[in-house]
C-alpha positions in Angstrom: -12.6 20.7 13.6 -9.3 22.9 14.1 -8.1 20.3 16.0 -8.5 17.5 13.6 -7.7 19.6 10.5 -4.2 20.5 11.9 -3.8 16.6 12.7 -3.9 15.8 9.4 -1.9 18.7 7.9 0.8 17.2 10.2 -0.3 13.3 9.4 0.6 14.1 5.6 4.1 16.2 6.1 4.9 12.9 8.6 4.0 10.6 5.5 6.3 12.4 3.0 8.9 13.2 5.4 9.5 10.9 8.1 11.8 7.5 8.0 9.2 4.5 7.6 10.9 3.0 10.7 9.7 6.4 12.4 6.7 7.2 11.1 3.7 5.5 13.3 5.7 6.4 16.2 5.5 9.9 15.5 1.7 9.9 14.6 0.8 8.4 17.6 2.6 10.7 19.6 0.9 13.4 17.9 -2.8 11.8 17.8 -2.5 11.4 21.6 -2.0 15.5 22.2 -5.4 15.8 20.2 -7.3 12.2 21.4 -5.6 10.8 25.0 -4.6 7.3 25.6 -2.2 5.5 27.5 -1.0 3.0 24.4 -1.9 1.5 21.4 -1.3 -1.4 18.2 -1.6 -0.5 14.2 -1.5 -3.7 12.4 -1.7 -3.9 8.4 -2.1 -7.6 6.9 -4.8 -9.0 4.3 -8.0 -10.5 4.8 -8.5 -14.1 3.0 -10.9 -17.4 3.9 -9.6 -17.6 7.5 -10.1 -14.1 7.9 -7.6 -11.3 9.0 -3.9 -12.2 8.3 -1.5 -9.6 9.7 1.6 -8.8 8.1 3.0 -6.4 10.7 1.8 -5.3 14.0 3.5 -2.6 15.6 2.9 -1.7 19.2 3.5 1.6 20.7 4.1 2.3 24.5 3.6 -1.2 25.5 6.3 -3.6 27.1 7.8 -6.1 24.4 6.5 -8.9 25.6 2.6 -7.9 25.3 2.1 -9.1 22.0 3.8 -12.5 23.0 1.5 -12.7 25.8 -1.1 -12.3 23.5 -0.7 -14.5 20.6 -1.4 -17.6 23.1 -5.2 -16.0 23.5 -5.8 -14.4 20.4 -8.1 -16.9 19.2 -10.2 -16.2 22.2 -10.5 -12.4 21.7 -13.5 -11.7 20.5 -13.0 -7.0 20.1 -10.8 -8.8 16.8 -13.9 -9.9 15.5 -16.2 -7.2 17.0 -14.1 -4.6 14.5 -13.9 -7.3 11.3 -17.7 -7.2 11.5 -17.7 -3.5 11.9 -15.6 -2.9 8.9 -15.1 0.8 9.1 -16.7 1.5 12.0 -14.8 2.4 15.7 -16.0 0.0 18.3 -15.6 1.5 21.5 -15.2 -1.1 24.5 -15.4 -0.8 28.2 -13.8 -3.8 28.5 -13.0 -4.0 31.7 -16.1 -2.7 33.8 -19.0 -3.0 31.4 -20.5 -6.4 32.0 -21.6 -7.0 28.1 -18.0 -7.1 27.2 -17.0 -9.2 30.6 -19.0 -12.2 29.6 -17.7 -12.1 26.2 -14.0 -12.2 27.3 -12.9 -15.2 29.2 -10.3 -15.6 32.4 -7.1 -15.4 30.8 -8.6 -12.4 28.4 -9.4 -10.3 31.0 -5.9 -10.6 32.8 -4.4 -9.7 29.5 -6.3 -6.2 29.9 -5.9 -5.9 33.7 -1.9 -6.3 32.8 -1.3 -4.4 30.4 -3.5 -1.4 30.8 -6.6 -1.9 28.2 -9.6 -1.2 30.2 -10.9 0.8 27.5 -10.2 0.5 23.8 -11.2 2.1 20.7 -10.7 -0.1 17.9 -11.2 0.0 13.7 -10.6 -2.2 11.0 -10.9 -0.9 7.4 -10.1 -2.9 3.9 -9.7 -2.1 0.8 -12.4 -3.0 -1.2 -11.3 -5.7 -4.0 -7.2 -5.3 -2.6 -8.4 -6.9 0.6 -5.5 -5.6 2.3 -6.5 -4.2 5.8 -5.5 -1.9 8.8 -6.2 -1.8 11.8 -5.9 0.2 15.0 -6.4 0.2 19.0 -6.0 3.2 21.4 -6.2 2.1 24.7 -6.6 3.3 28.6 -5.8 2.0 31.6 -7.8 3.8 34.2 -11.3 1.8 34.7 -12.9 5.7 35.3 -11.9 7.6 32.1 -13.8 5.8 29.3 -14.0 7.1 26.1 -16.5 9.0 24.6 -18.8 9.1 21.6 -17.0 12.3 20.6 -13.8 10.4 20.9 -15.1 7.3 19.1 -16.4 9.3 16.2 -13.0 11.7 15.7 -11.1 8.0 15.5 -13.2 6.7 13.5 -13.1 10.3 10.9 -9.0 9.7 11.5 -9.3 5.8 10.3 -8.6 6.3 6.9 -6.4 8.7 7.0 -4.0 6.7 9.1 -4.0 3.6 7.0 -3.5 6.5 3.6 -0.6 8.2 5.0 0.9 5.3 6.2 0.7 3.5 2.4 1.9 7.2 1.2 5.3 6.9 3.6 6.2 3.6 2.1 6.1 4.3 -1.2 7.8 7.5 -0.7 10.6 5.4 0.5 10.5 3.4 -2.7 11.0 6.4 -4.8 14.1 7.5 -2.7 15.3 3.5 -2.5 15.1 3.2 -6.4 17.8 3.7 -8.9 15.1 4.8 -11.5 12.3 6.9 -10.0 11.2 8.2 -13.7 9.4 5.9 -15.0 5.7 6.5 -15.8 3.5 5.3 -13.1 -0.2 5.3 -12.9 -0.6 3.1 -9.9 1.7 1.0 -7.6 1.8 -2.2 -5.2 4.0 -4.0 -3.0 4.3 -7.5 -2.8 6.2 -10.5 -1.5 7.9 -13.3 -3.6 5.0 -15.6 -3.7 2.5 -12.5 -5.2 0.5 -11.7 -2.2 0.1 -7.7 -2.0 1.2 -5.8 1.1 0.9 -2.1 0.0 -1.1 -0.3 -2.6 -2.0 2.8 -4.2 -6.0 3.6 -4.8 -5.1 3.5 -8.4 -3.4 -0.2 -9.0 -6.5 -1.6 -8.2 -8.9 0.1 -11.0 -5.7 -0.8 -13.3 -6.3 -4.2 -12.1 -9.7 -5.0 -12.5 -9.7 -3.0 -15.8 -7.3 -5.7 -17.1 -9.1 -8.9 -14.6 -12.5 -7.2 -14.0 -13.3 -10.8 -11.8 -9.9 -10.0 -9.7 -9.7 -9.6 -6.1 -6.3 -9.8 -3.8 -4.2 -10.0 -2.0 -3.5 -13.0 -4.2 -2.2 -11.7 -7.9 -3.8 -13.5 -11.2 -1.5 -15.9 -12.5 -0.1 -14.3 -15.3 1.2 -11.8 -13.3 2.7 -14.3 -10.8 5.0 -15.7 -13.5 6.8 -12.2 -13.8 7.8 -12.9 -9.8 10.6 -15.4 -10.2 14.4 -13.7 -10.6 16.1 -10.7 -9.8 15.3 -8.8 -13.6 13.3 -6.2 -14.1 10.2 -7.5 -16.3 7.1 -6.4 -17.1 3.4 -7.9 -18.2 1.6 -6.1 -21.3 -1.8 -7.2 -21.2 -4.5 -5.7 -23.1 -5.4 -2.3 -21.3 -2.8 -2.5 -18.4 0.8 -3.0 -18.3 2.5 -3.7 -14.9 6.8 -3.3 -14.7 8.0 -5.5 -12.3 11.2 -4.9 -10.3 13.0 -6.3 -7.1 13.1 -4.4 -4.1 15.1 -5.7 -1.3 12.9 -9.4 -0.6 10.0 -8.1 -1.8 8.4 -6.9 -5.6 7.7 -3.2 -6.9 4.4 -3.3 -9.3 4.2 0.0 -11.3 1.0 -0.3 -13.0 -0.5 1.8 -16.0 -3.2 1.6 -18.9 -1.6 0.5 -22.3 -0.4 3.1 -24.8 0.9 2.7 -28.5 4.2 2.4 -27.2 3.1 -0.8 -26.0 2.8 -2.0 -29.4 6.5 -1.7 -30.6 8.8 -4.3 -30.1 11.9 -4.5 -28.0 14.4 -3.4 -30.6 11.6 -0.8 -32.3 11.4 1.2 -28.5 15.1 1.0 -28.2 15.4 2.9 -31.9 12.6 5.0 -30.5 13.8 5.9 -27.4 17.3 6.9 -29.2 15.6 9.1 -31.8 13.1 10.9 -29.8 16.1 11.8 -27.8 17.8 13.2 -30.8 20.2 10.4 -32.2 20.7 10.3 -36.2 20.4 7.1 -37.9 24.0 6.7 -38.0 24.3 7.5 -34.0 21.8 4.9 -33.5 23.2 2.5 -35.4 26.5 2.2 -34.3 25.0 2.3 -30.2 22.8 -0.6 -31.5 25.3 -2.0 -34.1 23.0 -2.1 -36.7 22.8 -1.0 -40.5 21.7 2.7 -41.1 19.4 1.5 -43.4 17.8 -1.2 -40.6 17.3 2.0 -38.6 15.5 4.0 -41.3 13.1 0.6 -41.9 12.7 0.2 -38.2 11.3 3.9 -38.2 9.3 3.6 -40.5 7.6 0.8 -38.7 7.6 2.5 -35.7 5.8 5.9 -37.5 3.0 3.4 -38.7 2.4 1.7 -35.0 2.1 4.9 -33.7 0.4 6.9 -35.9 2.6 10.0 -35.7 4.5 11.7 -38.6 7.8 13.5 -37.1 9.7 13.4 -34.4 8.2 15.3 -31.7 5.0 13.3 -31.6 6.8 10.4 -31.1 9.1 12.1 -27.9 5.8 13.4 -27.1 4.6 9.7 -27.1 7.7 8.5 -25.6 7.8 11.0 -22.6 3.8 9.7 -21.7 2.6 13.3 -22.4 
């Protein structure tokens, strides 16, 4: 219990510390002081009709070409369907000497473990329920007499979700440092490509989600949000108990997700007259950085008290500020 308690005390600081293009090297290295094996491959993709889609697959202390050699069998290997029917639970395979796994695995299969050192292998897949985004990971060994145990199966499979957390915790701790504006208010976020299909989220953006599409499930976003996709502009969708801001981020799409508030209700102009009087602007201030009338600022105000039910200033910064 020491063991794996100070593995994940150093799983987290790695998440909010360590360059994404760094970061599963590191873990492995430190997962195999505290659970030996020789190598091993963490892909994350989505699961849809045809099953598990990865997006990336990286492979750690294996020769570059193992995952080419691979992708000419890897409709014949059956462990990847052994852990999509065990969602959340570690398989653990002798797949080299025990004869159950042998007749499952055809010639060129078994060449693939015999070169590249996979005689036993502890795999798990887990999803996210309703996201349907997935991760999974292999340790492997090479010598055919050092199988692992049941105590080794169970502290991978305890790890599991851990892994695929801090991992999705590292990314978006990048996206804070990569973006110009890391203040605004944020309940729960996603990543996704161009053409709306998720690659990364928080535990929150899908409650936000299915509180605004309660019949939603990704990777694949609803519609309405997919319209939001197209350009280089920041954007957002108000729907009616979720709003979702939309901004570029390198090729791929930032969601920032959160439940609807009475700000929501003000129009463009109204929130930029808000957002300059709840920061202390006068009316004539405001007026000339919108050039505008005085008096269209006043009537704007008074709108703006009414749609948000507050009567002075400092409830509406309050209300402004998401307190």
């Amino acid at each position: 219990m020491e063991a794996f308690s100070g593995l994940l005390f150093d799983l987290y600081r790695q998440a909010q510390n360590t360059p994404p293009t760094e970061f599963q090297t590191r873990v492995l290295a430190a997962v195999r002081e505290k659970l030996a094996f020789d190598s091993a491959l963490w892909a994350t993709g989505v699961i849809g009709p045809e099953g598990a889609t990865p997006h990336a697959i990286f492979v750690f202390r294996q020769p570059p070409d193992m995952m080419e050699k691979w992708g000419r069998i890897k409709p014949r290997d059956t462990l990847i369907f052994e852990a999509f029917n065990n969602l959340g639970r570690t398989v653990n395979a002798a797949l080299g000497t025990d004869p159950g796994w042998q007749v499952r695995l055809n010639a060129d299969m078994m060449d693939h473990i015999k070169r590249y050192g996979m005689e036993h292998t502890l795999i798990t897949m887990i999803a996210a329920q309703h996201l349907r985004l997935y991760t999974a990971v292999s340790f492997f060994r090479a010598d055919p007499d050092q199988p692992f145990t049941e105590t080794e199966r169970l502290f991978k499979q305890n790890l599991m979700p851990h892994l695929a957390e801090a991992w999705n915790i590292n990314h978006f701790a990048f996206v804070n440092s990569a973006r110009n504006n890391g203040t605004q208010l944020c309940n729960g976020r996603a990543i996704c490509d161009i053409k709306g299909v998720l690659y990364n989220a928080e535990q929150n953006f899908s409650g936000l989600m299915l509180t605004e599409w309660p019949d939603w499930n990704g990777p694949q976003l609803p519609q309405e949000l997919m319209e939001k996709l197209s350009g280089n502009s920041q954007c957002r969708y108000v729907g009616c108990h979720t709003v979702i801001e939309v901004e570029s981020l390198n090729n791929m799409k930032l969601l920032c997700a959160r439940k609807t508030s009475a700000i929501d209700k003000l129009s463009s102009r109204e929130h930029e007259v808000a957002e300059l009087f709840a920061e202390g602007a006068d009316y004539r201030a405001i007026a000339d950085t919108l050039h505008i009338a005085p008096t269209t600022v006043r009537n704007h105000l008074q709108h703006i008290y009414a749609r948000l039910g507050v009567t002075n200033k400092i409830e509406m910064a309050r209300l402004m500020r998401g307190d």
